[in-house]
C-alpha positions in Angstrom: 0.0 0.0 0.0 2.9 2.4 0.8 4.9 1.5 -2.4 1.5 2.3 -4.4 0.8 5.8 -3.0 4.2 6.5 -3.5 3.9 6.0 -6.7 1.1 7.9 -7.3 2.9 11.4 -6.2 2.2 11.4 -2.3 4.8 11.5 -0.7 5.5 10.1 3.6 5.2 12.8 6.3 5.5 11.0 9.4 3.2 8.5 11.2 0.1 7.7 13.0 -0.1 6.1 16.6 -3.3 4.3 17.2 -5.4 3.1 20.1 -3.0 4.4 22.0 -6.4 5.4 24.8 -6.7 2.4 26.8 -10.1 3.8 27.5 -11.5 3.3 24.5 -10.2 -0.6 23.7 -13.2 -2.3 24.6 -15.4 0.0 22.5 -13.5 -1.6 19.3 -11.9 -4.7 20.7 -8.7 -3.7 20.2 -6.1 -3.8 22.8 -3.0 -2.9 21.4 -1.4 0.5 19.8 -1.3 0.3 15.9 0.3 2.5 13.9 0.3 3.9 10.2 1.9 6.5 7.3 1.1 10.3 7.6 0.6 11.4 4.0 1.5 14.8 2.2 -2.3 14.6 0.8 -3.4 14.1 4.1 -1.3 16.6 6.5 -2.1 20.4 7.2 -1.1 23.3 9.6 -2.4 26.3 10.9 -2.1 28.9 13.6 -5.4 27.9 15.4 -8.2 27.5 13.0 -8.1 25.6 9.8 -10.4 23.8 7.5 -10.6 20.4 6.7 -12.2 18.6 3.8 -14.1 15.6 4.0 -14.7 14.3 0.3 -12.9 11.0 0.0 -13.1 10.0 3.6 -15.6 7.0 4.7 -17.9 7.4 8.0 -15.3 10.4 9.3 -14.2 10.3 13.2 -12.6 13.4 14.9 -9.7 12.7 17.8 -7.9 15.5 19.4 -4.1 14.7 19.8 -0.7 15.4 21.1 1.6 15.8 17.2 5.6 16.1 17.8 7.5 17.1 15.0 10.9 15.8 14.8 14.6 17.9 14.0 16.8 14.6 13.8 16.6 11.0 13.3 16.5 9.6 17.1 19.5 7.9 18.9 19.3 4.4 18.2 17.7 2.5 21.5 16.8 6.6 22.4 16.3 7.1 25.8 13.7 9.1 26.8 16.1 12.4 27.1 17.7 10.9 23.5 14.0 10.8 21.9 13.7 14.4 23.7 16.5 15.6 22.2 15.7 14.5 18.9 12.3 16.4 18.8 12.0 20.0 17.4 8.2 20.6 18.5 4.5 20.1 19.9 0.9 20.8 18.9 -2.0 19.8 19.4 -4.0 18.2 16.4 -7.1 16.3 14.9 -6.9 13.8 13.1 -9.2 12.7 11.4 -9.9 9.0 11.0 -12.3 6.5 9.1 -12.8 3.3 8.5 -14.0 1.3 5.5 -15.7 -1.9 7.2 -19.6 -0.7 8.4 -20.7 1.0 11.6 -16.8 0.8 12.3 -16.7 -2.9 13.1 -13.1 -4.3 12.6 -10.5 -6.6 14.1 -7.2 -5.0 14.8 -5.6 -6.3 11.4 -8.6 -4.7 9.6 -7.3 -1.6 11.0 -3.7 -2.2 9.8 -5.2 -2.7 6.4 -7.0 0.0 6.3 -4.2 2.7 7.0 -4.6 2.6 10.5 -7.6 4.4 9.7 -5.8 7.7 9.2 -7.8 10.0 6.5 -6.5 13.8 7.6 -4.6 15.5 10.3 -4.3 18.9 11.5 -1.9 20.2 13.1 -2.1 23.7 15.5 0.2 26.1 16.7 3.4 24.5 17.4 5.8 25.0 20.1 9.7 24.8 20.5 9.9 21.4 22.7 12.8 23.4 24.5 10.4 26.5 25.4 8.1 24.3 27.1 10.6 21.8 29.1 14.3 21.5 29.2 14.1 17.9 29.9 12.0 14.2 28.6 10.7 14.2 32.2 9.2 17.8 32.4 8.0 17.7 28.8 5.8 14.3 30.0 4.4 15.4 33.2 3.2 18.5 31.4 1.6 16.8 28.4 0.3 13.6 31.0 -1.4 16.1 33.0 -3.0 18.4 30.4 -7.1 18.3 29.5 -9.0 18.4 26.5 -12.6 19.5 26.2 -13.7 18.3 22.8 -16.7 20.4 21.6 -19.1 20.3 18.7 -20.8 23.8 17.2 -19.8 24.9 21.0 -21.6 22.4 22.9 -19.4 19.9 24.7 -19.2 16.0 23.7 -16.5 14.8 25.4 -13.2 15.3 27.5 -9.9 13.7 28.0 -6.2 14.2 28.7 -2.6 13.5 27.8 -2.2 10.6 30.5 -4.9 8.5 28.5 -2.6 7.6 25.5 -0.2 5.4 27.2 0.0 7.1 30.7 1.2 10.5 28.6 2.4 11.8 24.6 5.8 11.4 25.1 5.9 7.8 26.7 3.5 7.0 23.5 5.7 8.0 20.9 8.9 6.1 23.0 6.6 3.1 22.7 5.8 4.0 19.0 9.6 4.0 17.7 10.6 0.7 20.0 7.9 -0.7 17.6 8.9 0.7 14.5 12.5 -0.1 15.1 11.4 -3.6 16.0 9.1 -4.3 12.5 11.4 -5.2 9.8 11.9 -3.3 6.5 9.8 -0.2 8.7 10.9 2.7 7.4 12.3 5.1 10.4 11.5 8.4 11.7 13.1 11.4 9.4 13.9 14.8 10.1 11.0 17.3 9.3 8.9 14.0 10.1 5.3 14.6 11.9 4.3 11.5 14.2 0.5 11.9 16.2 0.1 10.1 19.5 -3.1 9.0 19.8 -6.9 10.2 20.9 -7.7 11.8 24.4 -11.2 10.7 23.8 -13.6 8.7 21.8 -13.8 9.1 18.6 -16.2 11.2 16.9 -18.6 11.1 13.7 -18.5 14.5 11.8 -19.8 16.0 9.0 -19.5 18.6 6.6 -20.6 22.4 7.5 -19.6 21.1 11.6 -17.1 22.9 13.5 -15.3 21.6 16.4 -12.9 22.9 18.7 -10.5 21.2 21.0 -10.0 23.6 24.4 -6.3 21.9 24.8 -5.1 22.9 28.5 -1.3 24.6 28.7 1.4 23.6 27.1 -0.9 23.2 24.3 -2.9 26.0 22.6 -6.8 25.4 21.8 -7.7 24.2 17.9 -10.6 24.6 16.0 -11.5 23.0 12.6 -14.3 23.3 10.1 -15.3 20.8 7.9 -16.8 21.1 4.4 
């Protein structure tokens, strides 16, 4: 599947970290992180408030995530402080997921198949890892202990925070390149390279003409998205 879209013009941007919420496993029967490419089709930025198109994307799901964005290719067997030091910044995100099997019934090598579900992401404000901690274990306490309220046209629908995906961001994405490093022929993290950490909440149906807005607690700034 990789070696096709490639050939077709996209072009890898990073990954995806799945079911990283232990919360949420026995809503899909799935109990293990997945994980899956980031695409240049699929990946966007802005400063806040973006919009998002859903044509292409099958029965759409909205998660509101930790994304770190890497300056180097990680130490290999990175410590935490090596993976820290690697990283260049965090946002928060949505991404936006679907799946292809009805009413989002699916084993967990359905999920695999189907591009660990990843459709779009967007990716907010980002922040110098370094301005928000100078070390792996301040920049994880912060993210572990930071809320999400997850609201839909400005009523509420749900609420999370950074200690659901694996007890915090940072120990996800630790747990995300053991894994990657351990698949073989995987490709590894790049500079430049964007890697999303998994939902604070359930996920969401949306539709076009909604607009949602994730109130991310400090370090991370609030994100809003409309779709069409």
């Amino acid at each position: 599947m990789r070696a096709l879209r490639v050939a077709r013009g996209e072009a890898p941007r990073g990954f995806k970290i799945g079911f990283t919420n232990r919360n949420i496993w026995p809503l899909y029967k799935v109990y293990a992180p997945i994980w899956g490419t980031v695409w240049s089709t699929s990946l966007a930025f802005c400063e806040g408030e973006g919009t998002v198109d859903l044509a292409g994307c099958c029965q759409p799901r909205i998660e509101p995530e930790a994304v770190f964005g890497f300056a180097a290719t990680p130490a290999p067997q990175a410590t935490p402080d090596e993976l820290f030091a690697a990283l260049d910044w965090v946002a928060p995100g949505f991404e936006i997921v679907q799946s292809h099997l009805p009413d989002w019934k699916f084993t967990a090598a359905d999920t695999v198949a189907d591009g660990a579900l990843h459709a779009r992401l967007l990716v907010g404000p980002r922040l110098p890892v370094r301005a928000v901690a100078a070390s792996a274990a301040q920049l994880d306490a912060q993210l572990a202990a930071a809320q999400v309220t997850l609201a839909r046209d400005g009523q509420p629908v749900d609420a999370g925070c950074g200690a659901c995906v694996l007890d915090g961001p940072l120990q996800a994405l630790h747990y995300f390149l053991t894994e990657l490093r351990a698949c073989p022929g995987a490709p590894d993290i790049q500079p430049g390279d964007v890697v999303t950490t998994g939902t604070w909440t359930d996920a969401w149906p949306v539709r076009a003409g909604e607009r949602w807005r994730g109130a991310f607690g400090p370090p991370l700034a609030p994100l809003t998205v409309h779709f069409r």
